[in-house]
C-alpha positions as CSV (number, residue, x, y, z in Angstrom):
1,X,-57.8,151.1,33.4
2,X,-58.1,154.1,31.6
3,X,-60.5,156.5,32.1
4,X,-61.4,154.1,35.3
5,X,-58.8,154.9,37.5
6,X,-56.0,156.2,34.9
7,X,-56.8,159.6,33.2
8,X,-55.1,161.8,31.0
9,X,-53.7,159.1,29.3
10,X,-53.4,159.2,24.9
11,X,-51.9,162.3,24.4
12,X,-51.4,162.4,20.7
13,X,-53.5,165.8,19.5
14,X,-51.9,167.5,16.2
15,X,-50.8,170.0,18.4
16,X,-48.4,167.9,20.4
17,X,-44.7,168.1,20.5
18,X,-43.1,164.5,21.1
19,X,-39.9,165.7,20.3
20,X,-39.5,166.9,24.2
21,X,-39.6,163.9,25.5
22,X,-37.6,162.1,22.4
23,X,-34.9,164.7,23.0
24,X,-34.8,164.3,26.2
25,X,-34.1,160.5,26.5
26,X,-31.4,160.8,23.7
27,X,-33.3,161.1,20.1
28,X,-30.9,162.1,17.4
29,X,-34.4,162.3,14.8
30,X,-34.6,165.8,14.0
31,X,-38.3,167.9,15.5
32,X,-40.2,167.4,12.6
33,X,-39.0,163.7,11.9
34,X,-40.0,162.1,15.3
35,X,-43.2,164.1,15.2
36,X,-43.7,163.1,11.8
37,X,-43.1,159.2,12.7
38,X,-45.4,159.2,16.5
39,X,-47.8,160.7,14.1
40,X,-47.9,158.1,11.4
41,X,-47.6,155.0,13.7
42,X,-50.7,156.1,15.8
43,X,-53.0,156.9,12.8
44,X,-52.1,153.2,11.6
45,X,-53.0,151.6,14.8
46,X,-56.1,154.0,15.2
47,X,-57.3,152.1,11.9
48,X,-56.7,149.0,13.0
49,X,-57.8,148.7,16.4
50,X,-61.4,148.9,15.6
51,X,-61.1,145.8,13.1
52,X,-62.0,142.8,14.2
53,X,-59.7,141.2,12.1
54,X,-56.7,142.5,14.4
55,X,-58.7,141.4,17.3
56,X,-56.8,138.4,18.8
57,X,-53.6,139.7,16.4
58,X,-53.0,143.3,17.2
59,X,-49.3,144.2,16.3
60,X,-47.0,145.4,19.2
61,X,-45.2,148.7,18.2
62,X,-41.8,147.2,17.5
63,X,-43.7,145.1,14.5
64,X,-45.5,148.8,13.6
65,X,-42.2,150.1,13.3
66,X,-41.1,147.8,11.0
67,X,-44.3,147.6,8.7
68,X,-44.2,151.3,8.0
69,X,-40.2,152.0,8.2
70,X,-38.9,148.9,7.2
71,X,-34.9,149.2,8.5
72,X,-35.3,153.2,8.5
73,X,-34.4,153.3,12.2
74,X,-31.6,151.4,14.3
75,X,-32.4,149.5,17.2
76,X,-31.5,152.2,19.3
77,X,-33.3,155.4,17.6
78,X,-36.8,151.8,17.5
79,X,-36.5,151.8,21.4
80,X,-36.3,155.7,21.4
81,X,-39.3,156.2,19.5
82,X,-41.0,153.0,21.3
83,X,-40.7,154.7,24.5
84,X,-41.6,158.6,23.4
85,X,-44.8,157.1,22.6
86,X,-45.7,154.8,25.6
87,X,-44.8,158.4,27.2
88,X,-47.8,160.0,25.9
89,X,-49.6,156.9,25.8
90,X,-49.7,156.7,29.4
91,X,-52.0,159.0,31.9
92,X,-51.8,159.6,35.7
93,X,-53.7,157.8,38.4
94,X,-55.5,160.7,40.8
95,X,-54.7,159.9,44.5
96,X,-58.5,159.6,45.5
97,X,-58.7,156.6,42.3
98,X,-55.6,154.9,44.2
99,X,-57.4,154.9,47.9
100,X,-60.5,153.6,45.9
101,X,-58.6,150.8,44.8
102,X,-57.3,150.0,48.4
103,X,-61.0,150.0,49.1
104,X,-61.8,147.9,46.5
105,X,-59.3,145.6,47.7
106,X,-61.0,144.9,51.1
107,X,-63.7,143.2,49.0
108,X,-63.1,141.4,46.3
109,X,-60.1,140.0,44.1
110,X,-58.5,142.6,41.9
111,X,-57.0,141.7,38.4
112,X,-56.8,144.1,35.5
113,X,-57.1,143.7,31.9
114,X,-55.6,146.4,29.7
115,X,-55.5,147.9,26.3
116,X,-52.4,149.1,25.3
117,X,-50.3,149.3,22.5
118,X,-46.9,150.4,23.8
119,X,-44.9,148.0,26.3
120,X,-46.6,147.9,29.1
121,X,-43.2,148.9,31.5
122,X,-44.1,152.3,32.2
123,X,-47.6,150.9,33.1
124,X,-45.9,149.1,35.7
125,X,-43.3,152.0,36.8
126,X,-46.4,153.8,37.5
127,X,-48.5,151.3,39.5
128,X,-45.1,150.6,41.6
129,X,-45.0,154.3,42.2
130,X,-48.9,154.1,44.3
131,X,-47.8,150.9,45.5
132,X,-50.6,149.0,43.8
133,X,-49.0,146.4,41.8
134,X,-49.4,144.8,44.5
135,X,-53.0,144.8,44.6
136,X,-53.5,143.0,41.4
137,X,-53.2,139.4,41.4
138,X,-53.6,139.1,37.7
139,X,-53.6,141.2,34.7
140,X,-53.6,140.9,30.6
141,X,-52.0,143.6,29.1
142,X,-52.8,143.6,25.3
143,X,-49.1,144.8,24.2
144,X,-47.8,141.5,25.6
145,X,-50.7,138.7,24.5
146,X,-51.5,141.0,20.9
147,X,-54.9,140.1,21.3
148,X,-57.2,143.6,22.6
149,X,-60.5,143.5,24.0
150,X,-63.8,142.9,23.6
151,X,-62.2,139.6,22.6
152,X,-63.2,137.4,25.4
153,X,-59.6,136.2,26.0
154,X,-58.1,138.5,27.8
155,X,-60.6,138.0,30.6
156,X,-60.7,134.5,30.3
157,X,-56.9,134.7,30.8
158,X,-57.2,136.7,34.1
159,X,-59.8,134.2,35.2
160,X,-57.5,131.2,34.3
161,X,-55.2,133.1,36.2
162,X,-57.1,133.4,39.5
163,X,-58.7,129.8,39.2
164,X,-61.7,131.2,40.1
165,X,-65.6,130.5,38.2
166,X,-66.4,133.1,36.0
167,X,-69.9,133.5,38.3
168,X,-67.8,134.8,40.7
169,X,-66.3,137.7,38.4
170,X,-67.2,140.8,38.0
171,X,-65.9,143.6,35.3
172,X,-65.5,147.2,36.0
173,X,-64.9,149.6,33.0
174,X,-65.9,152.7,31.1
175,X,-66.5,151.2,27.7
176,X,-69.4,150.0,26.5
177,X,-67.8,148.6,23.1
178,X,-64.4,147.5,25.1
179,X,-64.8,146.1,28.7
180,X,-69.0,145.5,28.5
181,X,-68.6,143.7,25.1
182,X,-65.7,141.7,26.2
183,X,-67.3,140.7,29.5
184,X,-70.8,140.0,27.4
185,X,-68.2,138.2,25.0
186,X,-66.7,136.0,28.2
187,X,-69.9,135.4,30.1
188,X,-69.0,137.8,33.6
189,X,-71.0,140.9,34.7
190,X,-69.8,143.8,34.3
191,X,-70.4,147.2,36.0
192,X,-70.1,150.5,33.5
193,X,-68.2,153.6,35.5
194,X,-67.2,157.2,33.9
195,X,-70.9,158.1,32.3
196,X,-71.5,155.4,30.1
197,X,-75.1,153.8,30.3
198,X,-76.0,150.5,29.0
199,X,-79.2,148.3,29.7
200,X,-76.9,145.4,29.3
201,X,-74.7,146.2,32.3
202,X,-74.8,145.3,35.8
203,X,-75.3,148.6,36.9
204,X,-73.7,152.4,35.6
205,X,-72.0,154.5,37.9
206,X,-70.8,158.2,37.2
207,X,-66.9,157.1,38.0
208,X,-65.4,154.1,40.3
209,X,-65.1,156.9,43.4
210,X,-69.4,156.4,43.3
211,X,-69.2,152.5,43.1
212,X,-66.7,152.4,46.1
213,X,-69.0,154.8,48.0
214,X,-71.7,152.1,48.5
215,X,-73.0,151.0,51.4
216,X,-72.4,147.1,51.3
217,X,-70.6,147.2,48.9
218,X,-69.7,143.5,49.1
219,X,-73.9,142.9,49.2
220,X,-74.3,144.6,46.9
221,X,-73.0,143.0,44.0
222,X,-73.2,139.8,44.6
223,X,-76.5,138.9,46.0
């Protein structure tokens, strides 16, 4: 999803305030605390989401909260802070990206399988929004199943899902390490988009508008 047909999305620079939003929805946490705390939780998930180790167990922010806080925060000031960050977790999805997924849809299947480590409800709000929710008739999101790619589960889940062979897959991402080592990992092609190269992919397109811009497309990938 992101940097495939969601951009913008991770907004957690030094220089960001995430006491606009936090105020906004009701934070009592003073500037300097709620920037503090957004700070510290993403640096520990940073570290751990490389780690294999926290592959297939990859704690949800609610469980962050409670590692590094302990009972700090009440239940209301946890959902507070859980939500400022899925905020600037989440990006925007370009009008062009959501008529290439229409496209898309003409062809094949769609399903998605996502990293993210807020709750996955503005994720949702947002694909509601384009109206294409709809279009997916699976998904894994990482922040409900704790388990974040390349495992091979999450895809093996969507493909369990659509009872469907995994020969008649096919992934579409933009990471190498990510989406082409958890599709390697499950045994499905897989298509690189947004710049990335790899000799182990399918094919590597500059973004998904390029891919939906082939002639048979249909042919094309699955001759």
């Amino acid at each position: 999803m992101n940097s495939t047909f969601m951009f913008g999305e991770d907004n957690f620079g030094q220089k960001e305030d995430f006491s606009i939003y936090y105020k906004k929805i009701g934070g009592e946490l003073s500037s300097s605390e709620i920037n503090n705390t957004i700070k510290i939780i993403y640096n520990y998930l940073s570290e751990l989401y490389p780690k294999e180790e926290y592959r297939e167990n990859f704690p949800t922010l609610e469980e962050t909260i409670e590692t590094l806080f302990k009972d700090k925060f009440s239940s209301e000031e946890k959902t507070n802070i859980i939500n400022t960050f899925a905020f600037h977790e989440l990006g925007f999805i370009p009008q062009e990206y959501v008529e290439a997924l229409f496209k898309l849809n003409e062809y094949f299947i769609l399903s998605v399988v996502i990293d993210i480590w807020a709750p996955k409800d503005m994720w949702i709000n947002t694909f509601e929004k384009h109206n294409i929710n709809q279009l997916f008739k699976a998904s894994s999101f990482s922040s409900d199943c704790k388990i974040v790619k390349p495992s091979p589960k999450p895809f093996e889940n969507v493909v369990k899902q659509l009872n469907i062979s995994k020969k008649e897959c096919l992934v579409i991402g933009d990471s190498i390490r990510r989406d082409l080592g958890g599709a390697i990992n499950s045994g499905i092609d897989c298509i690189l988009v947004g710049g990335n190269k790899d000799d182990s992919a399918l094919a590597n397109f500059k973004n998904l508008l390029e891919f939906t811009k082939m002639k048979n497309l249909y042919l094309r990938t699955t001759h």
